[in-house]
C-alpha positions as a Markdown table, in Angstrom:
| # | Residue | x | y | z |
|---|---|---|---|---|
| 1 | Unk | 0.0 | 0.0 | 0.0 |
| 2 | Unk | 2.6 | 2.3 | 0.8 |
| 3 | Unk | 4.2 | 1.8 | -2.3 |
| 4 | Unk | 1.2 | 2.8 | -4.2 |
| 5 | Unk | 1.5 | 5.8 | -2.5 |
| 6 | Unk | 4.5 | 6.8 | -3.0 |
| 7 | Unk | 3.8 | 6.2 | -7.3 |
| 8 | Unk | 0.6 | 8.4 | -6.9 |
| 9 | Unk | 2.5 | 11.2 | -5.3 |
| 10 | Unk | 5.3 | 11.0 | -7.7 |
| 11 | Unk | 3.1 | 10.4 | -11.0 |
| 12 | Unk | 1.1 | 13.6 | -9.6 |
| 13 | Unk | 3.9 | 15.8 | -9.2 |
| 14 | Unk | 5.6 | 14.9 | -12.5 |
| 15 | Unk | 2.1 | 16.0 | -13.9 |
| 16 | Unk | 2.0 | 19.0 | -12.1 |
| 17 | Unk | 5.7 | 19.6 | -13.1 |
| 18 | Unk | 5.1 | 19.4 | -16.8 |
| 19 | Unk | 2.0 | 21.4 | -16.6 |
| 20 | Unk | 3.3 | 24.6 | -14.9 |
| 21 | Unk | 5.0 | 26.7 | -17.0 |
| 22 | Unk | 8.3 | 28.0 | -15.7 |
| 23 | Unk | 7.5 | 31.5 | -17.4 |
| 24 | Unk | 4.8 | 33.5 | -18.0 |
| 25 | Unk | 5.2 | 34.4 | -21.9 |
| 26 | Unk | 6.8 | 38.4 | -21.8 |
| 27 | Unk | 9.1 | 40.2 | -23.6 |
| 28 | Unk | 12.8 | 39.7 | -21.9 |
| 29 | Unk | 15.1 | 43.2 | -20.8 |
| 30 | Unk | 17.1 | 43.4 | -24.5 |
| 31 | Unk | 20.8 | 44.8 | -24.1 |
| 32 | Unk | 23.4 | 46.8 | -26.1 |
| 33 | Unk | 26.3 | 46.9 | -26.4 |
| 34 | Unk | 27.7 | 50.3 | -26.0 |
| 35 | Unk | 31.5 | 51.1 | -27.7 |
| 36 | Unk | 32.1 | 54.3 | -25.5 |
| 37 | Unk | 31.7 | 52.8 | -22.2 |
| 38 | Unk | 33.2 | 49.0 | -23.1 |
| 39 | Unk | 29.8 | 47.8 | -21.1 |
| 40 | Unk | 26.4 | 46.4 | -21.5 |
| 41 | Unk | 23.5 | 49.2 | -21.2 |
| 42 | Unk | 19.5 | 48.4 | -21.8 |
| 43 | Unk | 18.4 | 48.9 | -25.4 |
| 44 | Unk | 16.1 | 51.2 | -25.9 |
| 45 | Unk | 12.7 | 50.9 | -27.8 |
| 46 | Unk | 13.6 | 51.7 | -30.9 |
| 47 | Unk | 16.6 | 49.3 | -31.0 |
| 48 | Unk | 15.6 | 46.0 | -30.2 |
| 49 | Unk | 12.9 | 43.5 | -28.6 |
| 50 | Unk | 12.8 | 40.2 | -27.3 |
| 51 | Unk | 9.2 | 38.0 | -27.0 |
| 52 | Unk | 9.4 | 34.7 | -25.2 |
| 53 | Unk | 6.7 | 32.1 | -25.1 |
| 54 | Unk | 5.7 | 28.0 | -24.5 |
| 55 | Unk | 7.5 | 26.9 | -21.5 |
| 56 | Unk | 8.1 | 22.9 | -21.5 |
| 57 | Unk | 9.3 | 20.3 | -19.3 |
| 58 | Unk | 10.3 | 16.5 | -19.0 |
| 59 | Unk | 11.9 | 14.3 | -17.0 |
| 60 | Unk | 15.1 | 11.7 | -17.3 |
| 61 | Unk | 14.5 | 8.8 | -15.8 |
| 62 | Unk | 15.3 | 4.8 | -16.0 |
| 63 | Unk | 12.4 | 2.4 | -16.1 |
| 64 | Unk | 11.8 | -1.7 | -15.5 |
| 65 | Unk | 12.9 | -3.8 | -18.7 |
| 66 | Unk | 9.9 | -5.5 | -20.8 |
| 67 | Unk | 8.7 | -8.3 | -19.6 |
| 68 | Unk | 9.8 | -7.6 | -15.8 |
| 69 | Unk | 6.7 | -9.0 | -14.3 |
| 70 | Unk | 6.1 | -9.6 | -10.5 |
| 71 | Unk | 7.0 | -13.7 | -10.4 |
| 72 | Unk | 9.1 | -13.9 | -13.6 |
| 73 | Unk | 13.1 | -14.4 | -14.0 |
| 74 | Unk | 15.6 | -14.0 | -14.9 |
| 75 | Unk | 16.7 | -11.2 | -14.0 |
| 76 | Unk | 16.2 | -8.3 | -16.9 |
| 77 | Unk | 18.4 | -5.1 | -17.0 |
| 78 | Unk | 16.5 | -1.7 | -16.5 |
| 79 | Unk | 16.2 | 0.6 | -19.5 |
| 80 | Unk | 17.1 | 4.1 | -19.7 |
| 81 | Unk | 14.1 | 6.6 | -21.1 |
| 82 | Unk | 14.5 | 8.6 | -24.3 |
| 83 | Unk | 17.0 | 11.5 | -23.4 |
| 84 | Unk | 15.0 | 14.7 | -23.1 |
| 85 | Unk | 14.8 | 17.1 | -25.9 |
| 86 | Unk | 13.6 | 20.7 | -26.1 |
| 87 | Unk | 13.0 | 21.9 | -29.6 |
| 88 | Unk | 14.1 | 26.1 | -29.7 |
| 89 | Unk | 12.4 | 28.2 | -32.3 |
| 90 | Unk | 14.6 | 30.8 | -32.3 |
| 91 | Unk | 13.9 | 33.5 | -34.9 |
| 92 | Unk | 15.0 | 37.1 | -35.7 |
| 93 | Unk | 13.1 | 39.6 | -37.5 |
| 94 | Unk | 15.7 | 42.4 | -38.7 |
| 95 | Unk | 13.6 | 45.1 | -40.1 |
| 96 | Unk | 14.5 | 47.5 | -42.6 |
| 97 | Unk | 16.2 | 50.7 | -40.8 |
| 98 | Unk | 17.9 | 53.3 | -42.9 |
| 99 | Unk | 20.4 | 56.6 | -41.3 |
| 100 | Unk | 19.7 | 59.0 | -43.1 |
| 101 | Unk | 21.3 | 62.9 | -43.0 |
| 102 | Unk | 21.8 | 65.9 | -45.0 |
| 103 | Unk | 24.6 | 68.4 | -45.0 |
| 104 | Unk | 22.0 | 71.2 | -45.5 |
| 105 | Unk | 18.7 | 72.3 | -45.4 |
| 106 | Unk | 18.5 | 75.8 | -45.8 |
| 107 | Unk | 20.6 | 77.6 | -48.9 |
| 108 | Unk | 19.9 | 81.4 | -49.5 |
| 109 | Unk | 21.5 | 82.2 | -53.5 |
| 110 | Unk | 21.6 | 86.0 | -53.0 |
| 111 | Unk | 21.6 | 87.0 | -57.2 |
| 112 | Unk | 22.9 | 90.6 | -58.2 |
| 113 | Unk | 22.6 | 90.0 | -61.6 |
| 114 | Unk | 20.4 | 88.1 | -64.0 |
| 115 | Unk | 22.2 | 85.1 | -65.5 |
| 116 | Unk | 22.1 | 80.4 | -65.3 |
| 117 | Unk | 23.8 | 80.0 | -62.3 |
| 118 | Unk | 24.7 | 76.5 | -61.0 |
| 119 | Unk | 25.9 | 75.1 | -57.9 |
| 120 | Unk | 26.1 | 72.3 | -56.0 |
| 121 | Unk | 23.5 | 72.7 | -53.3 |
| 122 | Unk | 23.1 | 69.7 | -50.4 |
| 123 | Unk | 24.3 | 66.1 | -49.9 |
| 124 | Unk | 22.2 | 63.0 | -48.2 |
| 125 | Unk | 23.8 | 60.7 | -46.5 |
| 126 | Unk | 23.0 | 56.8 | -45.6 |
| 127 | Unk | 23.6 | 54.0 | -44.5 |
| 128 | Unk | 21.0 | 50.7 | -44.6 |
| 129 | Unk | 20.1 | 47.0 | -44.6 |
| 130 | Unk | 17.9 | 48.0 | -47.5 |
| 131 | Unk | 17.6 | 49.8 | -50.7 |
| 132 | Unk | 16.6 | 53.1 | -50.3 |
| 133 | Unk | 13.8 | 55.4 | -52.0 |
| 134 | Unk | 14.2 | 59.1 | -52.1 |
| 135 | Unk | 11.0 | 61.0 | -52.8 |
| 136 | Unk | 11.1 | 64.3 | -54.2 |
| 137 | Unk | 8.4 | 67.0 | -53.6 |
| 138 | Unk | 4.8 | 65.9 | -53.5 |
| 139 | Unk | 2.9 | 63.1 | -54.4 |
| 140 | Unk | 1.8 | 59.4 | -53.4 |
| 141 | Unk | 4.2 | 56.5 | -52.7 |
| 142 | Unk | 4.1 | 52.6 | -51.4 |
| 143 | Unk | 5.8 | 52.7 | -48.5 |
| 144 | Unk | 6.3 | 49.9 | -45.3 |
| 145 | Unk | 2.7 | 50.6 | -43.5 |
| 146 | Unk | 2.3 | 47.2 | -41.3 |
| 147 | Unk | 4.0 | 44.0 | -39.8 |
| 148 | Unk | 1.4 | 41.3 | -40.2 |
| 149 | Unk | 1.1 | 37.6 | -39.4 |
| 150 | Unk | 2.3 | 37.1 | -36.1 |
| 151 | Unk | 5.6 | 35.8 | -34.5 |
| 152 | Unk | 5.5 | 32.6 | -37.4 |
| 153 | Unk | 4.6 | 34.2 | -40.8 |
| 154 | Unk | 5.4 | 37.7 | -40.1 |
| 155 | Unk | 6.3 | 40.4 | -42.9 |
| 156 | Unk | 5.8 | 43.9 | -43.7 |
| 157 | Unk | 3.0 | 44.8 | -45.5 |
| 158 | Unk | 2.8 | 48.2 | -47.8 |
| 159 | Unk | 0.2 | 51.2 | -47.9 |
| 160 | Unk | 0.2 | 54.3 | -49.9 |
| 161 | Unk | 1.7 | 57.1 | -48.6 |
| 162 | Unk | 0.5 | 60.5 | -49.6 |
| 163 | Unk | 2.8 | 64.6 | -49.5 |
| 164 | Unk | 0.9 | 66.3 | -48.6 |
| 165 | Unk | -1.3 | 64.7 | -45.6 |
| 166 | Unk | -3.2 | 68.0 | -45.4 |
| 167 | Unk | -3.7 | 69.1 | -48.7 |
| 168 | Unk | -1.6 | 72.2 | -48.5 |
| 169 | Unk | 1.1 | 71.6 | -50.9 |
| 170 | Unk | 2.8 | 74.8 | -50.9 |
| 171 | Unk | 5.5 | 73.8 | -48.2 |
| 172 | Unk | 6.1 | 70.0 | -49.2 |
| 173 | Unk | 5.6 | 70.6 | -53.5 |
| 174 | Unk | 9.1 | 70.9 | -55.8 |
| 175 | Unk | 8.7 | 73.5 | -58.3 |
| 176 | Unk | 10.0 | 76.8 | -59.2 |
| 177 | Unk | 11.0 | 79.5 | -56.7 |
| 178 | Unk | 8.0 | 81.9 | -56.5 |
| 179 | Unk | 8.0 | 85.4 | -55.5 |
| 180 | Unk | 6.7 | 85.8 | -51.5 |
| 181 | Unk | 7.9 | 90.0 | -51.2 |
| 182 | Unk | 10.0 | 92.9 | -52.4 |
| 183 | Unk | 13.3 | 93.5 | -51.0 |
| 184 | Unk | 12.3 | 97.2 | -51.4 |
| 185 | Unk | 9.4 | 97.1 | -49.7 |
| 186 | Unk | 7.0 | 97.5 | -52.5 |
| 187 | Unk | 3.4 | 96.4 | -52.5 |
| 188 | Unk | 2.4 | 93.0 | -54.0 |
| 189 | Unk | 1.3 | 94.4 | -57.5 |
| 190 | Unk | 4.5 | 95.7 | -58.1 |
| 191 | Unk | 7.2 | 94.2 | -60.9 |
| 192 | Unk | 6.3 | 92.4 | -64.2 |
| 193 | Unk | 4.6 | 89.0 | -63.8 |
| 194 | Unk | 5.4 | 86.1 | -64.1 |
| 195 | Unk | 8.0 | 86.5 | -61.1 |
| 196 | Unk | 9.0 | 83.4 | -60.2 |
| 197 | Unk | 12.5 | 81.8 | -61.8 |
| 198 | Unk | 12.5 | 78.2 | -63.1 |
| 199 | Unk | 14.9 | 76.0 | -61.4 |
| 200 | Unk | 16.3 | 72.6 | -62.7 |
| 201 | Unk | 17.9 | 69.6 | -60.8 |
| 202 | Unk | 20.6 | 67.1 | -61.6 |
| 203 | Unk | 22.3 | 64.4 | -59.0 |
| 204 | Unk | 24.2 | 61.2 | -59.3 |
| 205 | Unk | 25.4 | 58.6 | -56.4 |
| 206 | Unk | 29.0 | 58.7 | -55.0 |
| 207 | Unk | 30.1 | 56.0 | -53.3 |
| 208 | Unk | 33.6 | 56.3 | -51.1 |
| 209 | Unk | 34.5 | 59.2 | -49.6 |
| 210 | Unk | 32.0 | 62.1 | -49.1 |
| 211 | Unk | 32.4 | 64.9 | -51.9 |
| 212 | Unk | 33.2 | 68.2 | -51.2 |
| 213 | Unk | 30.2 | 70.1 | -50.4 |
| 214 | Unk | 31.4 | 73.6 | -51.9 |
| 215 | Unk | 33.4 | 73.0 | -55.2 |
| 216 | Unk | 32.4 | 70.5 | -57.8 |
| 217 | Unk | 35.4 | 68.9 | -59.0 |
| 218 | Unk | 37.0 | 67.8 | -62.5 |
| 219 | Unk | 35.6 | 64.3 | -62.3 |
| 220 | Unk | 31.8 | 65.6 | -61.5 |
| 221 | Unk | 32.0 | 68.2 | -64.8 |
| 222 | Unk | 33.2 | 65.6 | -66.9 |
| 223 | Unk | 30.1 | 63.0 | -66.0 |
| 224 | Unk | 27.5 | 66.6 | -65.9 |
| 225 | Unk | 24.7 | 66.0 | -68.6 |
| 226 | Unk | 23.7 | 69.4 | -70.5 |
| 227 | Unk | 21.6 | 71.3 | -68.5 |
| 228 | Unk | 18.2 | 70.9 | -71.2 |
| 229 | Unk | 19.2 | 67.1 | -70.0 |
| 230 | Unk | 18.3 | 68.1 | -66.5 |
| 231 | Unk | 15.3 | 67.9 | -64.6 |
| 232 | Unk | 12.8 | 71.0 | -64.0 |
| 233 | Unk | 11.9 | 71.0 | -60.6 |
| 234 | Unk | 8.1 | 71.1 | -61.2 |
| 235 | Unk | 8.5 | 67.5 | -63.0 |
| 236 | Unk | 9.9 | 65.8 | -60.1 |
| 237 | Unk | 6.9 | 65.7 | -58.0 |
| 238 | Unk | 5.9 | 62.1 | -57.1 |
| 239 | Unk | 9.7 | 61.3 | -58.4 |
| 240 | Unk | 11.6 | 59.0 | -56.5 |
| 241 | Unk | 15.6 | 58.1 | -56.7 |
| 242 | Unk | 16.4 | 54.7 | -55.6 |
| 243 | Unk | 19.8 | 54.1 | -53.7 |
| 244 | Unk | 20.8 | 50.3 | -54.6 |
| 245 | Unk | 21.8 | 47.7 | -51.6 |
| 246 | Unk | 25.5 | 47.5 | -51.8 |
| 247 | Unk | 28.5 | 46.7 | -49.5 |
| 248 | Unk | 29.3 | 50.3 | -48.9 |
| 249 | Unk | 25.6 | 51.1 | -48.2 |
| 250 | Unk | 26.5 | 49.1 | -45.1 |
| 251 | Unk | 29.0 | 51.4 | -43.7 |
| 252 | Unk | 28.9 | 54.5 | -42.7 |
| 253 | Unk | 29.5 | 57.5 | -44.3 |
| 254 | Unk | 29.9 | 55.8 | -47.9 |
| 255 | Unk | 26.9 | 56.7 | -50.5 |
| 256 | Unk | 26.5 | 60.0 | -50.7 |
| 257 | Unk | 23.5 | 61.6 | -53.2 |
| 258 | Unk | 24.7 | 64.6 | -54.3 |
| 259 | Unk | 22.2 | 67.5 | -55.8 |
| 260 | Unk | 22.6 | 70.5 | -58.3 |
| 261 | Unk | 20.8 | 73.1 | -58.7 |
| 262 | Unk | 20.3 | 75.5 | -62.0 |
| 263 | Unk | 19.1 | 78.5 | -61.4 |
| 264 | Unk | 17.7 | 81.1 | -64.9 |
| 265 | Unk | 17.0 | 84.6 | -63.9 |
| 266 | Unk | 16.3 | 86.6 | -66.3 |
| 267 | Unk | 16.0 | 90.6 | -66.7 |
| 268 | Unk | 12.5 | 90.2 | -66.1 |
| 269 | Unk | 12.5 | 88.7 | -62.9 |
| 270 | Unk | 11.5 | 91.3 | -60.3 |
| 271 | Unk | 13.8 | 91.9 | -57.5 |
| 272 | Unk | 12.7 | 90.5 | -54.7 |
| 273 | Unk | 12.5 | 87.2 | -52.2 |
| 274 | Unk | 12.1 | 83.8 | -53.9 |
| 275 | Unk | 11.3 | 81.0 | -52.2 |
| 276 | Unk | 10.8 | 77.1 | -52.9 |
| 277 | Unk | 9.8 | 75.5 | -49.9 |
| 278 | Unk | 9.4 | 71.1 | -50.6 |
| 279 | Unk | 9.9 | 68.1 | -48.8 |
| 280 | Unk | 12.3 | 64.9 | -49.3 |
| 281 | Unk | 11.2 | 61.6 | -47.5 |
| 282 | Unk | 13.3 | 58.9 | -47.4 |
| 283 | Unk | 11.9 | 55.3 | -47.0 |
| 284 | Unk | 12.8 | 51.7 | -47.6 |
| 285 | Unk | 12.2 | 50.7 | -51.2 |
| 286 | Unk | 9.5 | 48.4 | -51.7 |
C-alpha cells in the first residue's frame, strides 16, 4: 500500500511539473552593447525587442525492462528513457532601418545680376540594410505601412503614402521659386509677372568618400549632362531616386547623393525674395 502511494505522489507531481509553466510568456530586458563605455546598457525601444513564449518540461528517468513482471526471472536489465529534448524556435526579425542625413537644409542664392547660375547645393547621407527610396516633392508613394502575421509568418505589408497629408502643398511641392515679397518694400502688385525663376535639378550617387560640399570637381564636370538634359523642378513631384543595396551602403559615411541646382534669372524677374519651400522623405524601397 505504501508503495502505491508513493507512485501516486510521484506520478502527480511529474504531472503537475510538466503542466506549470516556468515563465509567464513576456518580452525579456534586451541589451546593447555600447562602444564608448566597453559595457552592456538596456536597449532602448527603438533598438531592439525580445518576446518569449511556451515553457516545457520533461523528465530523465530509468524504467523496468519488458517483460519484468512480478514472479518472472531471470533477471532483466532496467532501460534508460528517451534522453529529453527541447525543440528552440529561435527567430529574428531584422527590419528595414535606414540613417539617413543631410549636409544642408537651408541655402539662401543671393543673385545681383540676372544670369544660369549653378551650384552644387546639399548632400544626403546613408547607411542601410535596404535599398533606399528618395521621394522628391509631393505626391503618393508605397511605402512599409504594417508588420502582419504574427511571430510565425510575419512580414511587412505596404500602404500608400501621400505629400501632402493636409492638402496644402505649398510647403512640401518641388517646383519653381515663386516670389513671396519685395526687397524694397514695394506692394504685392508691383514688378512684371510672371515673377518666379525656373529652377532645374541634376544628381548622381558617390560612393567612397563624401564629396566636397562647396566646389564640384573635375571628375563631377566631366560626367555633368547638358543642362536641357536636367530635370525642372516642377516634373519631379511624385519622383523617387532609388539608392541600390550595396557593401558600402552598409558602412557608414559611404553613399552620398549629391544635388545640383540651376538656377535662370532673367532681366524680367523682379527683385525681390524667392522662395521654394518642398519636402524629401526617405523610406525603404519596396
Amino acid at each position: 500500500m505504501m508503495k502505491k502511494i508513493v507512485i501516486l505522489t510521484m506520478m502527480v507531481f511529474l504531472v503537475g511539473l510538466i503542466i506549470t509553466p516556468l515563465a509567464n510568456a513576456a518580452y525579456h530586458q534586451v541589451y546593447a552593447w555600447d562602444d564608448e563605455t566597453c559595457a552592456w546598457r538596456e536597449a532602448s525601444h527603438v533598438e531592439a525587442e525580445m518576446y518569449s513564449e511556451e515553457s516545457d518540461g520533461d523528465v530523465y528517468q530509468w524504467q523496468s525492462a519488458e517483460g519484468a513482471d512480478p514472479g518472472t526471472t531471470p533477471y532483466q536489465e532496467p532501460e534508460p528513457h528517451a534522453p529529453i529534448q527541447f525543440h528552440i524556435t529561435n527567430h529574428a526579425h531584422v527590419f528595414p532601418w535606414i540613417d539617413a542625413e543631410i549636409t544642408e537644409t537651408h541655402l539662401t542664392w543671393d543673385i545681383f545680376q540676372p544670369g544660369d547660375y549653378m551650384s552644387k547645393t546639399f548632400i544626403l547621407q546613408f547607411m542601410a540594410n535596404c535599398p533606399v527610396q528618395v521621394h522628391l516633392g509631393a505626391g503618393t508613394w508605397q511605402i512599409p505601412a504594417r508588420f502582419v502575421g504574427g511571430k510565425e509568418n510575419g512580414h511587412i505589408e505596404m500602404d500608400y503614402f501621400t505629400k501632402p497629408v493636409t492638402g496644402d502643398v505649398t510647403d512640401v511641392e518641388i517646383g519653381k521659386k515663386v516670389r513671396q515679397y519685395s526687397l524694397l518694400g514695394k506692394d504685392d502688385v508691383s514688378g512684371t509677372p510672371p515673377d518666379e525663376i525656373d529652377v532645374r535639378y541634376w544628381w548622381y550617387i558617390a560612393y567612397g568618400s563624401k564629396p566636397d560640399t562647396a566646389y564640384i570637381s573635375d571628375e563631377e564636370f566631366a560626367d555633368m549632362p547638358p543642362k536641357e538634359e536636367w530635370s525642372l523642378a516642377e516634373d519631379l513631384n511624385c519622383q523617387s531616386i532609388v539608392v541600390p543595396d550595396s557593401e558600402e551602403l552598409h558602412t557608414k559615411g559611404m553613399v552620398h547623393l549629391v544635388f545640383f541646382e540651376d538656377l535662370d534669372v532673367e532681366a524680367c524677374d523682379s527683385e525681390g525674395k524667392y522662395v521654394d519651400l518642398f519636402a524629401i522623405t526617405i523610406t525603404p524601397d519596396p
